[in-house]
MILUMMAR-267778 format. One line per 10 residues: number of its first residue (from 0); their letters; for each residue x, y, z of C-alpha. Coordinates in steps of 0.02 Angstrom, whole numbers. Layout:
BEGIN
NUM> a> X/Y/Z  ...
***
This chain:
BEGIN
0> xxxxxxxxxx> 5414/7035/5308  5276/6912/5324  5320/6736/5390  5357/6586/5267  5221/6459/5249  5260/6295/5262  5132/6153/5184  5130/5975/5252  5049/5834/5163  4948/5704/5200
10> xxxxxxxxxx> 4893/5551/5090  4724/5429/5154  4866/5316/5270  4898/5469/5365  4860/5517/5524  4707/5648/5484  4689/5705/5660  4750/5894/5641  4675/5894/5490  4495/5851/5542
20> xxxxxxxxxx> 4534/5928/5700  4575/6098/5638  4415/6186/5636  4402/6182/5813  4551/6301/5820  4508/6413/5666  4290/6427/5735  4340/6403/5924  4275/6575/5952  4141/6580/5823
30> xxxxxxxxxx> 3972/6548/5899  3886/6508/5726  3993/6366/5670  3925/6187/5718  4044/6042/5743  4036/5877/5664  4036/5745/5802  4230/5661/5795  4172/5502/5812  4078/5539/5640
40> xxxxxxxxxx> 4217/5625/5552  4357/5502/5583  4241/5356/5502  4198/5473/5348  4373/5509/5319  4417/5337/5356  4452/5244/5174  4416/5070/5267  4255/5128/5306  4214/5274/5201
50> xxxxxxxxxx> 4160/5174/5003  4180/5362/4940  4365/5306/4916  4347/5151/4849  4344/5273/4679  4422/5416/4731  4600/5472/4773  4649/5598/4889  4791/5717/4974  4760/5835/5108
60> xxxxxxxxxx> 4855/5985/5140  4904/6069/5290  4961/6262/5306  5083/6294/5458  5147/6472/5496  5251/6544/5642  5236/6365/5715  5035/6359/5705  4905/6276/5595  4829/6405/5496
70> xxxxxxxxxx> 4750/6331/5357  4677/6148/5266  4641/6100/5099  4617/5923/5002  4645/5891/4828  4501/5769/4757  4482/5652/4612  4337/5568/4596  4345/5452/4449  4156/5408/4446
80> xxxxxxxxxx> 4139/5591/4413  4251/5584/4259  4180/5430/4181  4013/5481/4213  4040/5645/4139  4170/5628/4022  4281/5761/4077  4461/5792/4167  4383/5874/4340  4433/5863/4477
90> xxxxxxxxxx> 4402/5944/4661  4460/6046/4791  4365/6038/4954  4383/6039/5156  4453/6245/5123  4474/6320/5285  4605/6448/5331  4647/6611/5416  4632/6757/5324  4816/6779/5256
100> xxxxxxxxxx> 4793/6764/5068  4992/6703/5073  4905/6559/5155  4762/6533/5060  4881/6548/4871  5009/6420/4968  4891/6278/4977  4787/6293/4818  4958/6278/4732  4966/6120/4783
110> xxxxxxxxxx> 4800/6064/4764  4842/6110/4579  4998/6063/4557  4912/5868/4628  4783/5885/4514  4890/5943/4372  5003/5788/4405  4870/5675/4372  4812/5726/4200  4670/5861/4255
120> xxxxxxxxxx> 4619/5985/4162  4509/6079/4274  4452/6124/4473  4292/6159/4564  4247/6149/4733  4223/6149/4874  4156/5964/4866  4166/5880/5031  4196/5767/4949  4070/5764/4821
130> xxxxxxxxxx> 3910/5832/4779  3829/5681/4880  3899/5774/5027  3906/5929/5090  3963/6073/4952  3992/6270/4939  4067/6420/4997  3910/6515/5096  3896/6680/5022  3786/6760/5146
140> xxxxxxxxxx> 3698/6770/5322  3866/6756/5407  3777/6784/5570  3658/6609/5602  3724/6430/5575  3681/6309/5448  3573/6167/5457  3608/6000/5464  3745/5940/5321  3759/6124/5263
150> xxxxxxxxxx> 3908/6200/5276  3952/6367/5362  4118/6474/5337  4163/6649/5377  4145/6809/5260  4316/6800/5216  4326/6642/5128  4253/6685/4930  4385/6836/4924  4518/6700/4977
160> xxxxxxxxxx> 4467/6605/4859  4439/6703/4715  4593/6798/4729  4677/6643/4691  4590/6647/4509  4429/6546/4542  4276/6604/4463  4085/6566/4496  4039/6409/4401  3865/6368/4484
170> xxxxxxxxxx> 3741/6443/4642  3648/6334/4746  3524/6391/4835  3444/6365/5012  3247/6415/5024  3172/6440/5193  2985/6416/5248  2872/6467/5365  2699/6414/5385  2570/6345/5515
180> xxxxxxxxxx> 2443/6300/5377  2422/6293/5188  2267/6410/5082  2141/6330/5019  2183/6369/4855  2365/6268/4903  2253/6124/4969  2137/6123/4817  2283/6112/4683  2345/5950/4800
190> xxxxxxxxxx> 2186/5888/4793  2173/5889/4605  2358/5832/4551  2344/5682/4665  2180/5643/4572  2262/5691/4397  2436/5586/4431  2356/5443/4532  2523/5415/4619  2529/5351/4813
200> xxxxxxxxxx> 2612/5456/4918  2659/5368/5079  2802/5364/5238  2919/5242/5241  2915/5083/5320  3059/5058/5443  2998/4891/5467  3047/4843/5305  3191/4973/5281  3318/4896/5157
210> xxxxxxxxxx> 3156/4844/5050  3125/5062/5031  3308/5095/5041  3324/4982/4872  3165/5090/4794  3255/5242/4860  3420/5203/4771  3320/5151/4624  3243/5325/4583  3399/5422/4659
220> xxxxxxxxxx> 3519/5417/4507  3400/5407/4362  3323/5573/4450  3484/5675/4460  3576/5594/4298  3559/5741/4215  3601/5884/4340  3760/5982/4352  3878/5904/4448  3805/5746/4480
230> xxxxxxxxxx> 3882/5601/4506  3816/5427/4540  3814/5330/4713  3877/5156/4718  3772/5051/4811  3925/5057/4979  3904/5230/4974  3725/5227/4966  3728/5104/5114  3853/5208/5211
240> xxxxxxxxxx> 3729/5359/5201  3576/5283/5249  3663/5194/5409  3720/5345/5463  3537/5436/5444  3444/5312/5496  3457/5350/5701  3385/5531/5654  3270/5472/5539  3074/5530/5564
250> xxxxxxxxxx> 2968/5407/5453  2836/5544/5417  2963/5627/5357  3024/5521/5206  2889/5512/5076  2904/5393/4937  2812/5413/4797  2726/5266/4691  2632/5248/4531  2557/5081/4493
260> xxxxxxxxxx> 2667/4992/4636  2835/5078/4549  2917/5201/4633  2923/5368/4545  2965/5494/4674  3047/5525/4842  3088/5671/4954  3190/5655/5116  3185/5769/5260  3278/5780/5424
270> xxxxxxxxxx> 3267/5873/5588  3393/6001/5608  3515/5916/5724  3624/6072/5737  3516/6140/5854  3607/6012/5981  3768/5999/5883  3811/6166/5925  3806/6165/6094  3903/5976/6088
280> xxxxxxxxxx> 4070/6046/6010  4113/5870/5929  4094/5780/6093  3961/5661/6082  4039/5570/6252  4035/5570/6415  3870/5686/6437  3832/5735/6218  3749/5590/6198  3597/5606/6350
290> xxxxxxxxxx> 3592/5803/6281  3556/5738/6121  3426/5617/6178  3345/5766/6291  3340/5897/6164  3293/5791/5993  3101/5804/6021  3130/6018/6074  3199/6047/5886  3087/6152/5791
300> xxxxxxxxxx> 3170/6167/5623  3198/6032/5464  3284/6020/5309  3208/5947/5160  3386/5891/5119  3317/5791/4942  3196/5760/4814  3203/5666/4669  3078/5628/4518  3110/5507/4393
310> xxxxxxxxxx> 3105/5584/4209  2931/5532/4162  2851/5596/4305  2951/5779/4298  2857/5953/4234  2695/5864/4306  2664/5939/4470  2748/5778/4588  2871/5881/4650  2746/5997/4724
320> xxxxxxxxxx> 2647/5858/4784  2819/5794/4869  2846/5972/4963  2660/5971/5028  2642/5807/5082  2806/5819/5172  2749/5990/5266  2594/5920/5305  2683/5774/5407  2796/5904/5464
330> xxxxxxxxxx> 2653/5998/5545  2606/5832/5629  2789/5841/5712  2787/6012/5757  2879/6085/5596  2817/6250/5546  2976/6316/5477  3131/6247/5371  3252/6243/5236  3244/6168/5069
340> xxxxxxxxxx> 3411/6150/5007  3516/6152/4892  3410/6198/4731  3537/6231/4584  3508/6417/4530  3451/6352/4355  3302/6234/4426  3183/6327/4362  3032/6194/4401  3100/6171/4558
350> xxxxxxxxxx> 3111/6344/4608  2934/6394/4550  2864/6254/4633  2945/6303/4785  2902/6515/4773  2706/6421/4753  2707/6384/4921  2779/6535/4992  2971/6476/5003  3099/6625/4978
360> xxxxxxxxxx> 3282/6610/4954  3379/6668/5112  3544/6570/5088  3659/6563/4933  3826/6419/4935  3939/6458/4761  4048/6294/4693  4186/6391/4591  4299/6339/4457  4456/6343/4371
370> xx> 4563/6292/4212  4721/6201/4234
***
C-alpha cells in the first residue's frame, strides 16, 4: 500500500525556504541541473521586493511523504494577464516532484481546486511566474543543462504532468548556432536591408542607462502585444529585471534599433552564466562570488534571450538585421556559438529568419493546458 501524501500550504507571508530550497534535494545528484543563486531566489519570491505580486496572487504547495519533501507546486493568478487578455487563466508553475504520480495528482488538485475557488476557468503552465520569466516543461536533451533563465527538468516530468489531464497548448522553441563567420551572400543581404530600412543599429549606452532602458520598455510591449501568452510589464517589474541584468550585462551585446531617432527595434543577449552557476550550487558566498569573477571572461556560449520589433517595422527584414548585428558583436567577444530562445512554434518570420542564418532547433519547452 503506497504511503499517504500529505500537502502543506503556503501563502506569500510564509516562510518559502523549503519551498525554494527543494530542488537542491530533488537535483542534488543530477549533474545537469543549474542552481539559482539563494540570495536571488529569496528576493524574486519576495512580494516586498518582487513588483510581479503587486498584481498577482499566489499559494505554494508542498508534497510530504513518509516524512520527506517530495514534491512543489504554486498556483498563479496573474490579473494583468486576465485583463489584458480577457480571459479566466490562470497558472500553475514552480512543478517539481519525484516520480510518484500519487504525488504529482496530490498537488495539482490543489492548484485547481485554488484556482477553481477564485472564479478560473482554465490552467496552463508552467509559468515561473509568467511568461516574462522563465516557462516550460523541457521536452528533450535531458543530458546537457540549460542556459541562462531556461529551465531544465528531468524526463519524467511531461508524463507527470499529462497524466493528470494536461494537454499541449503551445511549443517554444530553443535554436542553437554555430558559426565563426557569416557568407558573403549573408553579409551582402545585411548590407542591402540596412541601406533599404535606413534604421541605426547601435550598443547601448551604459552611461546613460535608464535613458535606453525607457526606449527599451517603450518598444517591449507594443512588440509582443499580440503574441500568445503575453502579458505586459509594469514599469516595477521592468525595473526589477533590468537591475538584476545589468551586472552581466555586455553592451555589444544589446542592440537597439532606431529609425529617424525613434526606436523601432531591440534584441538582448546575455552570456551564459550557467557555465559558473553550475559549479556554484546556489552559493554565491564565501568563495562563489571570486569564481564568478574568474570564470565570466572563460564563457564561451550566449543566449539571445529577446527581440522585439515594433509592428511597422515587422515582415521587413529588422529582425534579421537584429540577429546579425548581434553575432557580429558576439564574434568581437569571443561568441561563436549560442541559443536563441524561446521562439513560439508558430513564429513563422521568426523562425525563417533564424534557419537563414544556419540556426537549427535542438531544444523544445511545452506550456500545457487545462479546462476547469
Amino acid at each position: 500500500m503506497n504511503s499517504p501524501v500529505k500537502i502543506i500550504e503556503l501563502d506569500v507571508d510564509s516562510n518559502l525556504n523549503d519551498f525554494i530550497n527543494f530542488p537542491h534535494i530533488l537535483y542534488k545528484d543530477c549533474p545537469f541541473y543549474v542552481h539559482h543563486l539563494k540570495m536571488e531566489r529569496k528576493e524574486f519570491f519576495n512580494p516586498k521586493k518582487n513588483p510581479f505580486f503587486e498584481h498577482a496572487k499566489v499559494k505554494y504547495f508542498l508534497a510530504e511523504k513518509d516524512g520527506k519533501l517530495v514534491g512543489r507546486v504554486a498556483g498563479i493568478i496573474d490579473y494583468n494577464f486576465i485583463e489584458f487578455h480577457g480571459e479566466k487563466t490562470g497558472y500553475f508553475g514552480f512543478f517539481d516532484s519525484i516520480n510518484d504520480l500519487d504525488v504529482a495528482k496530490s498537488l495539482f488538485e490543489k492548484v485547481e481546486n485554488f484556482l477553481k475557488q477564485e472564479g478560473i476557468k482554465k490552467v496552463i503552465g508552467p509559468f515561473n511566474f509568467s511568461t516574462n520569466h522563465e516557462v516550460g516543461v523541457l521536452m528533450n536533451r535531458y543530458d546537457e543543462p540549460p542556459v541562462v533563465m531556461m529551465t531544465y527538468n528531468y524526463d519524467y516530468y511531461p508524463a507527470l504532468i499529462e497524466s493528470n489531464g494536461y494537454s499541449k497548448e503551445m511549443d517554444l522553441l530553443a535554436y542553437k548556432i554555430e558559426v565563426e563567420d557569416f557568407p558573403e551572400r549573408a553579409k551582402r543581404a545585411y548590407k542591402l536591408l540596412r541601406e533599404r530600412l535606413k534604421v541605426d543599429l547601435r550598443s547601448v549606452n551604459m552611461k546613460r542607462f535608464n535613458e535606453e532602458l525607457d526606449k527599451v520598455k517603450k518598444v517591449y510591449n507594443s512588440a509582443w502585444e499580440k503574441n500568445w501568452g503575453f502579458v505586459p510589464m509594469t514599469e516595477k517589474e521592468f525595473d526589477f529585471m533590468a537591475k538584476n541584468l545589468k551586472s552581466i550585462l555586455i553592451p555589444d551585446l544589446c542592440i537597439i534599433a532606431e529609425y529617424e531617432g525613434e526606436p523601432v527595434g531591440f534584441s538582448l543577449t546575455l552570456p551564459d552564466i550557467n557555465q559558473i552557476l553550475i559549479e556554484l550550487k546556489g552559493r554565491l558566498f564565501p568563495f562563489g562570488f571570486f569564481k564568478f569573477i574568474k570564470n565570466f571572461k572563460k564563457i564561451d556560449f550566449a543566449r539571445v534571450i529577446t527581440l522585439g520589433i515594433v509592428e511597422k517595422f515587422r515582415g521587413k527584414g529588422l529582425d534579421y538585421l537584429l540577429y546579425y548585428k548581434t553575432f557580429e558583436n558576439g564574434f568581437k567577444h569571443g561568441f561563436y556559438k549560442g541559443e536563441l530562445s524561446w521562439i513560439l512554434e508558430t513564429n513563422k518570420p521568426m523562425r525563417l529568419a533564424l534557419e537563414k542564418m544556419g540556426a537549427y532547433v535542438y531544444k523544445t519547452y511545452r506550456i500545457y493546458f487545462k479546462k476547469l
